[in-house]
C-alpha positions, -999 to +999 in steps of 0.1 A: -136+552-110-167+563-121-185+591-101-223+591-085-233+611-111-218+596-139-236+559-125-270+575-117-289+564-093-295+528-105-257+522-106-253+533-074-278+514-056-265+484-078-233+488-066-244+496-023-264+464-031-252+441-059-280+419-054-306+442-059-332+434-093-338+467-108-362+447-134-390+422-128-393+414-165-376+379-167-382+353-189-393+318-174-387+285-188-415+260-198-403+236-169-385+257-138-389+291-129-353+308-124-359+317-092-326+336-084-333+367-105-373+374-094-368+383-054-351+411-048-331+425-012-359+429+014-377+460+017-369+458+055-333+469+072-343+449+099-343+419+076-314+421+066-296+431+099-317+397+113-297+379+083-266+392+090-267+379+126-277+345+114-254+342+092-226+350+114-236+323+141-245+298+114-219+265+114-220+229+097-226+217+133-259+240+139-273+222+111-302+194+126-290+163+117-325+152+111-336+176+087-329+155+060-328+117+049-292+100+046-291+069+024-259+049+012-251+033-019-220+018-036-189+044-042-172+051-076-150+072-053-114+062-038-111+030-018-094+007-037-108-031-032-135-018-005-151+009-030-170-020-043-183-041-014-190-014+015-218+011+004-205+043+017-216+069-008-237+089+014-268+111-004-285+134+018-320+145+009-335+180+027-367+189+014-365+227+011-397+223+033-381+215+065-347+241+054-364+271+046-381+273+082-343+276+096-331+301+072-334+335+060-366+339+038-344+359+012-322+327+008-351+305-005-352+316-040-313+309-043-313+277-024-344+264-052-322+278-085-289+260-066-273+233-082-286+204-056-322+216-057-345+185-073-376+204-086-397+171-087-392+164-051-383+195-039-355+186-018-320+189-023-300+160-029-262+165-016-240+136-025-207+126-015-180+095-019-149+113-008-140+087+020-143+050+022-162+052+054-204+060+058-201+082+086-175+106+071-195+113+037-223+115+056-209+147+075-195+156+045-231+164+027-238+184+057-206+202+052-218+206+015-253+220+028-236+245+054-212+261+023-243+261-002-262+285+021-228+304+036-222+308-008-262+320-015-259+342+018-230+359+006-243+368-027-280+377-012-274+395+021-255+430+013-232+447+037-243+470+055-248+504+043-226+528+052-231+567+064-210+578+033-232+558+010-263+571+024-251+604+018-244+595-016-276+583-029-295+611-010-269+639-030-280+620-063-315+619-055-314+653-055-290+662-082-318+643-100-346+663-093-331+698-096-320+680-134-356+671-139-369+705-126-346+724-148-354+703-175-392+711-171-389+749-166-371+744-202-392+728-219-422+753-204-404+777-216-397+767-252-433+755-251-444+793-243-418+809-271-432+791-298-469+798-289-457+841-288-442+834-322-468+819-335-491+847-323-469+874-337 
């Protein structure tokens, strides 16, 4: 186990908050930006305690079922003879318009670098052929849509800070600046020796 000191105060914070983008230089493709790296934790501990409450009451079933478009199509999925004569694939289309107004705004950037997101519509497009009937793969793509935000919440909205890690990164933060005094007053000081020695 490494020690506060030994992670400096980048670890630390990286560790309190493993979200957290201690860099803003990131490289952008020629077609779609990777939105998952560039926003980094809110600013704001209200945010975030505003998050955590959503998150916590957030369930498939709170979900609008007309936020998105549901269309069916022929299955590939199990069904035997029926798989090819009922359409009961079910695709669900949310444009990230009508989604991010009912989520957190720290969760937008994820949700648009997820796996579902369709750049040229902007929507995401949730499919699924698990059953042979309409209306159960229809409420499985909800399902699908309540787990993709519950996964990107999880890995956007830390914990809460606690009183020991406060203490921690306040300890550091000054561990750091008596380092960088000391280091001044030493390098004044050097500075000053060789200018007597010189003048000798």
């Amino acid at each position: 186990m490494r020690t506060a000191l030994q992670l400096g105060l980048p670890g630390l914070l990286q560790q309190i908050y493993p979200s957290l983008v201690l860099t803003t230089e990131l490289p952008l493709s020629s077609k779609r930006r990777n939105y998952s790296q560039t926003t980094s934790v809110p600013n704001s501990e209200a945010d975030l305690a505003s998050a955590r409450r959503w998150i916590a009451t957030f369930t498939s079933d709170s979900i609008p079922r007309d936020i998105g478009d549901v269309s069916f199509s022929r299955s590939s999925g199990p069904g035997g003879q029926n798989v090819n004569k009922v359409s009961s694939k079910a695709q669900l289309r949310v444009p990230v318009d009508k989604l991010f107004p009912r989520i957190p705004s720290l969760l937008h950037s994820s949700v648009m670098a997820s796996r579902y997101y369709a750049e040229k519509s902007r929507s995401l497009l949730i499919q699924a052929d698990e059953s042979r009937k309409q209306t159960a793969n229809r409420e499985a793509c909800y399902r699908k849509l309540h787990e993709l935000v519950v996964e990107l919440a999880r890995d956007r909205i830390p914990g809460e800070t606690s009183e020991s890690q406060k203490d921690k990164v306040k300890q550091l933060k000054r561990s750091e600046n008596e380092a960088r005094l000391r280091n001044k007053k030493q390098h004044s000081y050097k500075k000053a020796s060789r200018s007597k020695s010189h003048g000798d």
